[in-house]
N, C-alpha and C positions, 0 to 999 in steps of 0.2 A: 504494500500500500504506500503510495507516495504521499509524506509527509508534506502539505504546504498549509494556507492560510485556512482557507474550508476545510481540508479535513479536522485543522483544532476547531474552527467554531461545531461544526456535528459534532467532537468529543464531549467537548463543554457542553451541548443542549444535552448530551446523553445523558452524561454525568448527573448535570441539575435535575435532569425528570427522575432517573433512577432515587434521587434522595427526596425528592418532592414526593413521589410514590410513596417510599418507605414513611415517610413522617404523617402522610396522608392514612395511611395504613394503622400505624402506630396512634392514633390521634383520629379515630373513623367518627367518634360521635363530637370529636369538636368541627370537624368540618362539614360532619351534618347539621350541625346548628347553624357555623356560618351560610351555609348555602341556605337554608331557611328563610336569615336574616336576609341577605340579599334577595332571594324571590320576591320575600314581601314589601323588599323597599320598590322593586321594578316591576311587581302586581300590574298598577293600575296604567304602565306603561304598554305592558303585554295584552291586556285588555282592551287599551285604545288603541293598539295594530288592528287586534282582530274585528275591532268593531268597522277601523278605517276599512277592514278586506269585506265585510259584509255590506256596509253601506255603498263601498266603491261599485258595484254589481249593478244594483238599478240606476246610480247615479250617471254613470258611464252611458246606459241605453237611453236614460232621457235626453244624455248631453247630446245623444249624436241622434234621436228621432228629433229633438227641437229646434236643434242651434245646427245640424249639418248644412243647412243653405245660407248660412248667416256669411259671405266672403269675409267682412271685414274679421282681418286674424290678427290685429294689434293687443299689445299688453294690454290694456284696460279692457277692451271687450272680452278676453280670453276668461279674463278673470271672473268679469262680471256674467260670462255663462258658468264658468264653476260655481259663482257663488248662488247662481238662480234655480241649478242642476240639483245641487245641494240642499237648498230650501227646500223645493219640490219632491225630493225623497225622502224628505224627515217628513212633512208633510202626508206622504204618501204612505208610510211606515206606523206613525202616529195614529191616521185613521184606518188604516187595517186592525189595528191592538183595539181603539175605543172602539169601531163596528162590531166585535166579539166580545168585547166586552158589554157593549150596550146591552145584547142581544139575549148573551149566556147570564149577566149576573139578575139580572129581572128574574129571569123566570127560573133559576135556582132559589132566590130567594122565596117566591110564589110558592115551589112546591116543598121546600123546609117549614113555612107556614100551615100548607096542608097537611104536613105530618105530624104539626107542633098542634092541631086543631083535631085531628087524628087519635092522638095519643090518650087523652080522658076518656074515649070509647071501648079504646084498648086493652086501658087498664083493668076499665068496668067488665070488660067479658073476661081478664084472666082473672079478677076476684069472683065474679060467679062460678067460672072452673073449677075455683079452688075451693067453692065452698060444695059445689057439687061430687068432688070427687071426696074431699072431708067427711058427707053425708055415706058415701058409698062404703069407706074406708073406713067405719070407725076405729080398730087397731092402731092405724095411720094416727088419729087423736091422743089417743093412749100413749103410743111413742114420744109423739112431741111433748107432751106435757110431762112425760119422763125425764125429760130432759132435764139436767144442771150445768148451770151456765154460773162461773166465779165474777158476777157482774164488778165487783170493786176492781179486781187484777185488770177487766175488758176494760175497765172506764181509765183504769190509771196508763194502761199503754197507750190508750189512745191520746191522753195528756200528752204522756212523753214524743210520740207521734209528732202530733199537732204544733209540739216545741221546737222540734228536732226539723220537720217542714217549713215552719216561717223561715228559719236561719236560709234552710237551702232554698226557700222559693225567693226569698229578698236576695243572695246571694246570682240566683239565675236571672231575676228581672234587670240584677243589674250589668251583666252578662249581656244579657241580651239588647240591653238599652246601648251597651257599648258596640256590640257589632252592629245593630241598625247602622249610629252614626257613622261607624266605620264604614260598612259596607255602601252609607249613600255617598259619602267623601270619595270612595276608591271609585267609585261610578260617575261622577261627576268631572272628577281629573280624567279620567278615561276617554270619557265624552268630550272633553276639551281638547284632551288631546289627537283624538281620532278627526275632529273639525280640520286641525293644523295640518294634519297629514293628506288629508283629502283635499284642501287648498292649494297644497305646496307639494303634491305628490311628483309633479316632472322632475323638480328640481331637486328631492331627497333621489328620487332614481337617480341623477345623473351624480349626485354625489357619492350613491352606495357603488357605482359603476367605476367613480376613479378612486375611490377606497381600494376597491375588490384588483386594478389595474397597478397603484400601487406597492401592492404589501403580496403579489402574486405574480408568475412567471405569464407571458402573455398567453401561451395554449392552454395552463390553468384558468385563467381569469376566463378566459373564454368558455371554455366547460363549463364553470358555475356561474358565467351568468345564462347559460342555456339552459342549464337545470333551475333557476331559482325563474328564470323565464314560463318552464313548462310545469314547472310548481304551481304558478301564480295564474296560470291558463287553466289547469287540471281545477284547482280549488273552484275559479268561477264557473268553470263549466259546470262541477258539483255541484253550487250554491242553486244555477240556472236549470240543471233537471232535478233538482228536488223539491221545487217550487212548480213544475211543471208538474210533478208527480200528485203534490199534494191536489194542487187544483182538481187535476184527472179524477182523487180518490173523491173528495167533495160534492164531483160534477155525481159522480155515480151514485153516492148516495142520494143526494136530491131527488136523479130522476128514480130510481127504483124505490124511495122510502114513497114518493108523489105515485108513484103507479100503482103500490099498498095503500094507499090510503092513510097514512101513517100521520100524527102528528107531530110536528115542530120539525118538519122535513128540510127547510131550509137552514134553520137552525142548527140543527145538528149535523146539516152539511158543511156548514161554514164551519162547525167549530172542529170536525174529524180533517176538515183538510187544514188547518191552523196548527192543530196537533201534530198531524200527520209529516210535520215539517221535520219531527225527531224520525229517523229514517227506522223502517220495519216496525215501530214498535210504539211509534207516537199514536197511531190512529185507536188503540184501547183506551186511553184516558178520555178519548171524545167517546169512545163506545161504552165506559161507565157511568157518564155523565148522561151522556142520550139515554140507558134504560133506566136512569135514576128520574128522566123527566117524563118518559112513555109512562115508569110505571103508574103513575099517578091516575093518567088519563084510562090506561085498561093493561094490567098484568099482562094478558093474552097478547096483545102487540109488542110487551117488552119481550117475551118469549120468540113472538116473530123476529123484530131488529134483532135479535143477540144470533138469531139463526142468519140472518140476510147481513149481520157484519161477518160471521165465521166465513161464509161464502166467499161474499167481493174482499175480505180478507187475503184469502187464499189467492185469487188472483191479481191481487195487486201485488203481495210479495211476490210469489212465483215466474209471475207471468208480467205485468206491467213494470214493475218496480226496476228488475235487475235491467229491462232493457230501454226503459226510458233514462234512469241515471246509470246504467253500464254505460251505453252511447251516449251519452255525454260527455264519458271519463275516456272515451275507447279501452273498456275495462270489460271480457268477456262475466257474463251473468254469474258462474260458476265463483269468481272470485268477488264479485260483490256479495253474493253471500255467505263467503270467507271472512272477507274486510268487518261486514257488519258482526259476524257472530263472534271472533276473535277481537275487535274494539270494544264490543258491549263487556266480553267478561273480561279484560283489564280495564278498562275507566268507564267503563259503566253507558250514561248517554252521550258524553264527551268524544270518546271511543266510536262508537258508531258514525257520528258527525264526521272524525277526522281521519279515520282508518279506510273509507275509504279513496279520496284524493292521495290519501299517503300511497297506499296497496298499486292507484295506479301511475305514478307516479315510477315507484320501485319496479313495474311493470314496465314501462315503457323502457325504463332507463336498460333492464334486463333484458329484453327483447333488441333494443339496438344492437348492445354489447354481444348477443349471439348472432346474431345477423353477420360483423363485422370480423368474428373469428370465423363463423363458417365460409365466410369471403374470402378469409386469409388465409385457411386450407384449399381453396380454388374446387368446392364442393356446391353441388349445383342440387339443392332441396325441391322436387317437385310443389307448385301452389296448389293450395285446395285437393290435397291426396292426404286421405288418413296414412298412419301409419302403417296399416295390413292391406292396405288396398294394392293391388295388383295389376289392377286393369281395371275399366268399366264395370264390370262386375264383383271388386273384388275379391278374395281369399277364396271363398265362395266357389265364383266363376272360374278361380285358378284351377281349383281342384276337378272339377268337371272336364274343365278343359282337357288335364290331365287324362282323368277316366277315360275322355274320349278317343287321346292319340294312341291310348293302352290300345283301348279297342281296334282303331284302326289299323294299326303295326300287327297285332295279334291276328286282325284278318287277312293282311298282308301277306304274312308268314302262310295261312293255311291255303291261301289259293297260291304260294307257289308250291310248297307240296302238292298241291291237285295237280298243277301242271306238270312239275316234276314226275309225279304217278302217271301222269296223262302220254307223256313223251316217252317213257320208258315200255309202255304196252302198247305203242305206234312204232316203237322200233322193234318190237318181237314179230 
């Protein structure tokens, strides 16, 4: 190995990671705290990216059905349609939430009232039960009045009880009063900060562009910004067929619940494709909620929807779902339902949201990468040919094929025997 300048700087980096490891190692739970502290201090930073990459999605389509005939392209007009673009999808965002909410919190309230007006009837028929089965049972009577109960000991725990829950229920109120605040402060700086970036988004790119150009070799710099490019395509294209999906599930409820005759038909279409936004597994919390509002109106119908959501269930995961948001991602359906079921059971709904743009994503990048070695064997992959495929027919057709030439060779063989026989008794 030839000793010059780079080879000590590599020594030295080696050196310091090998002892930053070790001390790393040595010292695991203090450096899970620091990492901790840091997240939490760049929380609400991480927060307002994600919110900049969600908002960016429809703001970007208004900018360009609105403002794409606008010629004039000077700094002040450029600006003044981002900041118009802008307005109009908080806007637009805003009243999507209060439309659902208008719609959903009324008539949940309405029918918690009818179970709250409900409930004195209810009562009344399980104390006739009780007094009727009491009449049937008299033993039943006997027993319980058998019964001894150390009423001083019941009353004094439940003192101690009672003492021992204020502390912790004052203790969690105050708990709780702190993470409100918290959590509307971390939502607020988020929010302000996602505004800055969606503002000023040309010009953070082109600065993350000479970061990436300076502090990297030019065919690397180039690579990641091709990958953080088709990161940033993958995700929107997710955000754009998951929204597309949801509407889909929505539409079909309205019109199949409207052809049943069903009540709160639009309603609970709106709100299962609102849900439905959490991928495979959002549309049950609209589907709890819907037979929580049928049942009021007639048992018998909540038993229909819960039948008619198991249904258009099934085909929107199976059948709708993987290939409106797979082609979105160009992510075969097969691995959409990889992405989703492997996100869900590490982070839960988080997981689902981002496993799959990540899955395809690692897909693409994986696919290139085989493409360009099987190039560089000078190996020539048939297109659109399974793997056992043989021909038109397949494996299948191979074999027959086979069977046939058997045949054919094996007739071959006996008509010349017959000739050969034939020729030998024309020459006697």
């Amino acid at each position: 190995m030839e000793w010059n300048k780079e080879t000590f700087k590599q020594l030295c980096f080696l050196v310091a990671f090998g002892v930053l490891l070790y001390l790393g190692i040595e010292h695991f739970d203090v450096v899970i705290s620091v990492l901790g502290t840091i997240l939490s201090l760049i929380f609400p930073f991480i927060l307002g990216g994600c919110m900049a990459f969600i908002l960016n999605v429809p703001m970007r389509a208004i900018e360009k059905v609105l403002f794409s005939r606008v010629k004039n392209q000077s700094r002040r007009v450029r600006r003044l349609k981002r900041v118009a673009s802008l307005f109009l999808t908080l806007v637009l965002i805003i009243g999507i939430v209060f439309l659902v909410v208008f719609f959903v919190v009324p008539e949940l309230w309405r029918t918690i009232i009818t179970i709250g007006n409900e409930i004195p009837g209810f009562v009344r028929e399980t104390q006739a039960w009780a007094e009727e089965t009491l009449k049937k049972y008299p033993e039943l009577v006997s027993w319980i009045t058998g019964l001894q109960f150390d009423w001083q000991s019941m009353w004094q725990n439940l003192i101690t009880f009672v003492g021992n829950g204020a502390g912790n229920i004052l203790n969690s109120t105050v708990s709780l009063a702190t993470g409100i605040v918290s959590g509307v402060t971390t939502m607020i700086i988020a929010f302000v900060f996602s505004i800055y970036i969606l503002v000023q988004k040309e010009a953070l790119g082109r600065q993350g562009k000479m970061v990436i150009y300076a502090f990297s070799k030019k065919q690397v710099a180039e690579r990641l910004i091709r990958i953080f490019s088709l990161t940033h395509r993958t995700f929107a294209n997710f955000l754009t067929g998951q929204c597309v999906e949801a509407v889909i599930l929505g539409c079909m409820f309205v019109v199949s619940m409207g052809l049943l005759k069903m009540p709160y038909a639009l309603l609970i279409g709106v709100l299962i494709a609102f849900t439905a936004l959490i991928p495979i597994f959002g549309a049950f919390i609209g589907c709890v909620i819907g037979i929580f509002l049928i049942l009021m109106e007639s048992p018998v119908q909540a038993v229909v929807f819960l039948i008619l959501f198991l249904v258009l269930q099934q085909i929107e995961g199976n059948l709708i779902y993987p290939r409106v948001v797979g082609s979105s991602v160009n992510l075969p359906s097969i691995w959409v339902l990889v992405a989703v079921s492997v996100g869900g059971s590490l982070m839960g709904i988080a997981g689902m949201l981002i496993f799959i743009p990540i899955v395809s994503v690692i897909y693409a990048l994986f696919s290139e990468h085989v493409k360009h070695k099987v190039t560089e064997k000078g190996i020539k992959v048939p297109v659109n040919q399974e793997p056992l495929d043989e021909g038109p027919q397949g494996i299948f057709g191979k074999l027959k094929q086979l069977r046939r030439t058997g045949k054919q060779k094996k007739n071959k063989s006996k008509e010349m025997e017959e000739k050969t026989e034939q020729n030998k008794q024309d020459g006697k």
